[in-house]
C-alpha positions as a printed Julia matrix, in Angstrom:
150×3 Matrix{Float64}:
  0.0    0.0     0.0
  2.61   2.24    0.9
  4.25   1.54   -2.4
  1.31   2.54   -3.97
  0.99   5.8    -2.37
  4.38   6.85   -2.98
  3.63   6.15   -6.44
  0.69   7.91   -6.88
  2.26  11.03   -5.19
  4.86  10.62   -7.55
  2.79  11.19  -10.53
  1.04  13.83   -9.05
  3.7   15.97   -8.65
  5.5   15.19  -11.55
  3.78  17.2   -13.87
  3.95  20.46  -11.2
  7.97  19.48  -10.86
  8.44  19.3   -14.46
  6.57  22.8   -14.48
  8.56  24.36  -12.51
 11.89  22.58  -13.59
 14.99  24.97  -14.87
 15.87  21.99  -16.67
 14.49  19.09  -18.89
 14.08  16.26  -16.66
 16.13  13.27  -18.01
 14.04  10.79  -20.63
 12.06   7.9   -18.53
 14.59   4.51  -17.62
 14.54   1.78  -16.11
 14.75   1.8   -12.07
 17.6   -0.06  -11.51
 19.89   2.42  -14.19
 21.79   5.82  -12.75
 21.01   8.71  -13.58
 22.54  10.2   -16.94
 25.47  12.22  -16.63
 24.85  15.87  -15.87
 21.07  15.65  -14.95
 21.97  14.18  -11.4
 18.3   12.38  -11.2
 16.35  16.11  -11.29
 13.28  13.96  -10.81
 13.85  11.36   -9.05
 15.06  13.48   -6.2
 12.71  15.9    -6.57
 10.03  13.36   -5.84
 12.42  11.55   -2.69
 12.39  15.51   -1.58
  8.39  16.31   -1.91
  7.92  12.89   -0.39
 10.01  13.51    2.3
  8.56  16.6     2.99
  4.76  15.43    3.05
  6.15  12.38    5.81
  5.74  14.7     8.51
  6.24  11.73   10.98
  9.42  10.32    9.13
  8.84   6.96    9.05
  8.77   6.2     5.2
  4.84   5.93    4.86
  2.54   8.7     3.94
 -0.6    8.92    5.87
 -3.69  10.27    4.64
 -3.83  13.41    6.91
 -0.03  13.56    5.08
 -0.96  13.35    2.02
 -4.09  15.6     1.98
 -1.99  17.93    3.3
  0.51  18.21    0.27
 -2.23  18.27   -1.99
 -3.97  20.73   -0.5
 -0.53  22.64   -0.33
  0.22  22.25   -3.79
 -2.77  23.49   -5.16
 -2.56  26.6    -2.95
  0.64  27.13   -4.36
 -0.99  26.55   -7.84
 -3.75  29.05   -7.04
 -1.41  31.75   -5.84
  0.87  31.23   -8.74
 -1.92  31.77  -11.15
 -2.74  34.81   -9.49
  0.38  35.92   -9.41
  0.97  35.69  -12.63
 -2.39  37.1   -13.28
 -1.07  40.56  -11.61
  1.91  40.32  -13.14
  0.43  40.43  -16.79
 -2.19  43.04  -15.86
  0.95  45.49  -14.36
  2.48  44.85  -17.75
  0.91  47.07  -19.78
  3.07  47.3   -22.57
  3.13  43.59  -22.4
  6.75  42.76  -23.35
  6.65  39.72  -20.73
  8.77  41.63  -18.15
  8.01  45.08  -15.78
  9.81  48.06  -16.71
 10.47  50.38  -13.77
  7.5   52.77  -14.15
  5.3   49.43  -14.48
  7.29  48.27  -11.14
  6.42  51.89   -9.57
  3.24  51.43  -10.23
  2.36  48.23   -8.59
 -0.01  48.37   -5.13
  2.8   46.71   -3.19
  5.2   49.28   -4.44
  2.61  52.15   -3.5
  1.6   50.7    -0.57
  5.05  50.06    0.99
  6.36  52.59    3.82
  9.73  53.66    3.62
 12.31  53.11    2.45
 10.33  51.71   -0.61
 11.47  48.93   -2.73
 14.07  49.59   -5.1
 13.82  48.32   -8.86
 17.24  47.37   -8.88
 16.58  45.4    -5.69
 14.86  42.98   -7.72
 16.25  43.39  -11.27
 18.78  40.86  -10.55
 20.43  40.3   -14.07
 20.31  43.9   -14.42
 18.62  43.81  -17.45
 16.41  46.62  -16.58
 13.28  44.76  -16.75
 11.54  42.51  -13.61
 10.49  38.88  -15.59
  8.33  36.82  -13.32
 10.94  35.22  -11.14
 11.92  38.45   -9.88
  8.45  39.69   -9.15
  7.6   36.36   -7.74
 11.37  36.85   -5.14
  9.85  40.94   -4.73
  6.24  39.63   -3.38
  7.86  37.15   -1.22
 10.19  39.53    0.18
  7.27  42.06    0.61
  5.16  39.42    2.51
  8.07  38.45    4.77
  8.79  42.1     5.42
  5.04  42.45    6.0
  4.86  39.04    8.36
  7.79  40.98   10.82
  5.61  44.02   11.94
């Protein structure tokens, strides 16, 4: 059973791993081969992670409270990614895929912010003078931990 599980969980977060990959997970092999060189078994231990991260009680067996709580997780995280992404396309209004600094200046969390406010090149980390989504996503994270402290 708790084969079956892990399995399961496995192919449920595969396709929101391979999402949210940087890199092209290796072609499908057989269990007992290593990993090809270079792609150091992106999947495979991306699943051992997630898995080990929904056994809250560590003993190699997901339970159901365990695993309805990673689902439930994940598609929170879904949700909020959508809507991020949602806001990030509506603040680009010249919709070039990335936020120029007056679209950045303009955001609520940007107005909203007490001093000192964010800086543009806070987040513009490849100094490209444009935010792509990665960089908004790191700016509202940093904004919501900065808003968790007070």
């Amino acid at each position: 059973m708790k084969n079956t599980l892990k399995a399961f969980v496995m192919l449920s977060v595969l396709g929101f791993a391979a999402a949210n990959a940087q890199t092209k997970p290796a072609p499908a092999k057989p269990a007992a081969s290593k990993p090809a060189a270079g792609t150091g078994g992106n999947i495979e231990q991306g699943i051992d992670k997630m898995f080990a991260a929904l056994d809250k009680d560590n003993n190699k067996q997901l339970s159901y409270d365990e695993f309805k709580y990673g689902v439930v997780a994940q598609r929170q995280q879904e949700i909020l990614m959508r809507r991020l992404r949602q806001i990030f396309q509506e603040a680009d209004k010249n919709g070039n895929k990335t936020l120029e600094l007056v679209e950045f200046n303009a955001l609520p969390g940007v107005k909203a912010a007490k001093d000192p406010k964010p800086k543009f090149g806070d987040y513009d980390k490849n100094k490209d003078q444009k935010i792509d989504f990665p960089e908004y996503v790191e700016f509202v994270l940093k904004m919501n931990q900065q808003a968790s402290k007070k």
